[in-house]
C-alpha positions in Angstrom: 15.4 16.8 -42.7 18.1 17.5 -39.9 15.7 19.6 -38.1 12.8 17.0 -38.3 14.9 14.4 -37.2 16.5 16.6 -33.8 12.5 17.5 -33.1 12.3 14.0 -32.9 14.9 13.1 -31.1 14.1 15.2 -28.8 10.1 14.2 -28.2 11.8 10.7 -27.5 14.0 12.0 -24.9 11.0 14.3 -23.5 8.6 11.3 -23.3 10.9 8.8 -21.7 11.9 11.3 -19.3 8.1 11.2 -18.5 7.9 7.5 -18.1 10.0 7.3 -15.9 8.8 10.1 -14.0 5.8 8.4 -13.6 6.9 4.9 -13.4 9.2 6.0 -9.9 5.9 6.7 -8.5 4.4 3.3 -9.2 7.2 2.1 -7.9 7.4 4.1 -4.4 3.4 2.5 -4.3 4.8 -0.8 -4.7 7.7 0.0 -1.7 4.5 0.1 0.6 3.6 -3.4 0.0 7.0 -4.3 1.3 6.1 -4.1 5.0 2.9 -5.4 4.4 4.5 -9.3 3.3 2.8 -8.5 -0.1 4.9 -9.2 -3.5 6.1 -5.7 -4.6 4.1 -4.6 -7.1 2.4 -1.0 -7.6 0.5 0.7 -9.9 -0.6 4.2 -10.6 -3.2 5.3 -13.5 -3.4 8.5 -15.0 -6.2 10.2 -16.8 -5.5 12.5 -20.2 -4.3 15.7 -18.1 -1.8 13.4 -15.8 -3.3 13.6 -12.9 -3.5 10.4 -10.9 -6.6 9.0 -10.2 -5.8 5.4 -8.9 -3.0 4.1 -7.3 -2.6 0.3 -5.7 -0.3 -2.1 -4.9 -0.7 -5.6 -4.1 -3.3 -6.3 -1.2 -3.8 -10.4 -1.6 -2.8 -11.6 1.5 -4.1 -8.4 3.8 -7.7 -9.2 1.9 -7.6 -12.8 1.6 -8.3 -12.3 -2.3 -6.5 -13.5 -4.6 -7.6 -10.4 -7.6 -6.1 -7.9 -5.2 -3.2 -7.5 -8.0 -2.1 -3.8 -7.9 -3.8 -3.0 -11.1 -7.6 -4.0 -9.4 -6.7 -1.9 -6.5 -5.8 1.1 -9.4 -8.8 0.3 -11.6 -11.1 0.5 -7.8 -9.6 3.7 -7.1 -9.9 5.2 -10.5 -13.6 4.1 -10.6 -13.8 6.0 -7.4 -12.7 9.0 -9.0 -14.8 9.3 -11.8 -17.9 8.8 -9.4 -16.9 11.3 -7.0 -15.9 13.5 -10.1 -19.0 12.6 -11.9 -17.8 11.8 -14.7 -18.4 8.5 -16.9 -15.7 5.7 -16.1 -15.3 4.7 -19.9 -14.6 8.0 -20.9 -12.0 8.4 -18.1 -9.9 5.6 -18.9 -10.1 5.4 -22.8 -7.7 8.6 -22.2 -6.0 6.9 -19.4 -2.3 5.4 -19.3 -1.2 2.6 -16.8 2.0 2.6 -15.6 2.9 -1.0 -13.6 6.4 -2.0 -12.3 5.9 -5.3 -13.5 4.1 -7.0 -16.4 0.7 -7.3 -16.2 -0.9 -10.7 -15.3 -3.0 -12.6 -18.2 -5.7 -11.9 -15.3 -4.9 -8.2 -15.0 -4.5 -7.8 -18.6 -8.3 -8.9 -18.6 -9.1 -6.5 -16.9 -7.1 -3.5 -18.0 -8.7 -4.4 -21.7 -12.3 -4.8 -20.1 -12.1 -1.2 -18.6 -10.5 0.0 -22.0 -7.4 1.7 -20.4 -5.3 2.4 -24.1 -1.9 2.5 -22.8 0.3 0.1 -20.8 3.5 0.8 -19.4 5.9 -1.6 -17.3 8.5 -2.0 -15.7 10.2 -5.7 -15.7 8.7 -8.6 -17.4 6.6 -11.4 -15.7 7.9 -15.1 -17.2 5.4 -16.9 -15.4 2.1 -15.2 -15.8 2.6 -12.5 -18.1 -0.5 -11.3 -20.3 1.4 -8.4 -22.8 3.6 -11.5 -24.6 5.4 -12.7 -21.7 3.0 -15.9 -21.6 -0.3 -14.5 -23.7 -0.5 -11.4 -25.9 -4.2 -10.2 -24.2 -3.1 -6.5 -25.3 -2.8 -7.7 -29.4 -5.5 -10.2 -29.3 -7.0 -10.8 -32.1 -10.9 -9.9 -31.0 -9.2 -6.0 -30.9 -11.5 -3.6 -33.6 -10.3 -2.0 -35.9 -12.5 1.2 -34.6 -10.6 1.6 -30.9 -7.3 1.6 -32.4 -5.6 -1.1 -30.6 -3.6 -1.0 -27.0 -0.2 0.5 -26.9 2.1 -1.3 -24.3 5.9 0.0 -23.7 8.3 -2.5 -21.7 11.2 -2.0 -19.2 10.7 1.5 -17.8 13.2 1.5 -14.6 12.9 -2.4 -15.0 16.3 -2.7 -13.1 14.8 -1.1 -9.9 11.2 -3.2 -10.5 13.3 -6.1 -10.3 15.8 -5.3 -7.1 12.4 -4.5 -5.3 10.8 -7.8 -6.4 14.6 -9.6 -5.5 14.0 -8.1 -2.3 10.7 -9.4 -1.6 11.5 -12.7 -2.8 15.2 -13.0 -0.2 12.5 -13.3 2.6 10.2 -16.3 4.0 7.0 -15.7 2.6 5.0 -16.1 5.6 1.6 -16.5 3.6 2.7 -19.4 0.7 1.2 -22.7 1.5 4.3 -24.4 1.7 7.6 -21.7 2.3 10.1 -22.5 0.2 13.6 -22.5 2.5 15.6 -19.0 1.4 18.8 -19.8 3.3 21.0 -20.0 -0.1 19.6 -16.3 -1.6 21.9 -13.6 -0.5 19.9 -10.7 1.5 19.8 -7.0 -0.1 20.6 -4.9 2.7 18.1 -2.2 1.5 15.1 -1.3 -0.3 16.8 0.4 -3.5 16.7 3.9 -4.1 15.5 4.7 -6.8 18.8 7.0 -7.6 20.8 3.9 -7.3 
């Protein structure tokens, strides 16, 4: 029983380990959106042998297009992959895993569902818009078959560095928001956080 229970253990350690392995590199996609005047958010997808084959981070304001989320500009990329690969898309990302530094969007959650990527993994939650049971549960919805065995989804991966990055973002005057919102009482962050902090 002891010996069970210290395999297990230790799997657990091993696999966080690997989420946040994976989840610092969404998150160093999502640092490049930073310069850009594009919300923080990135996105990487990996396929069943970890190799990424789409990353993204925000792009709505650079494209005028309000579906640039991160997890469209992933989803393009990974598409792109699997063409150039030759391989067949749905098979691709039925063995993929998504790994987001913030809660997908009831929109994005659409999307990640349509394209039948089985696994979910974020960083901070998203109050406002959030589609894994922030706002809606799209993930758990009750259309899901018994025969595809349901999404997995695992919250708060390095959510305290998801969230200084968004903090960041949000200290400055948006210079695309249809009416800027004055940010003269928000304190600054000095830096873009390391992700050692």
């Amino acid at each position: 029983m002891y010996k069970i229970l210290k395999t297990n253990m230790i799997s657990s350690i091993l696999t966080n380990l690997n989420h946040t392995k994976w989840m610092r590199e969404a998150l160093e996609v999502a640092k490049a959106a930073l310069p850009l005047k594009e919300v923080p958010v990135g996105c990487v997808i990996l396929n069943e042998d970890d190799i990424i084959i789409g990353r993204g981070h925000n792009k709505t304001n650079i494209c005028m297009n309000p579906t640039r989320h991160a997890e469209f500009v992933a989803i393009d990329e990974g598409l792109k992959w699997c063409e150039d690969k030759k391989l067949n898309w749905t098979d691709v990302f039925a063995k993929s895993s998504l790994y987001v530094t913030c809660e997908p969007c009831i929109m994005c959650a659409s999307a990640l569902r349509l394209v039948h990527i089985k696994r979910w993994i974020y960083g901070c939650s998203n109050e406002r818009f959030g589609g894994c049971g922030s706002v809606l549960s799209i993930h758990a919805h009750e259309w899901e078959s018994k025969e595809t065995g349901g999404i997995e989804v695992i919250s708060g991966v390095c959510e305290k560095e998801a969230i200084q990055l968004l903090q960041l973002f949000y200290t400055e005057e948006n210079p695309f928001a249809t009416e800027p919102k004055s940010k003269k009482n928000r304190s600054k962050i000095a830096h873009i956080p390391s992700l050692d902090d």
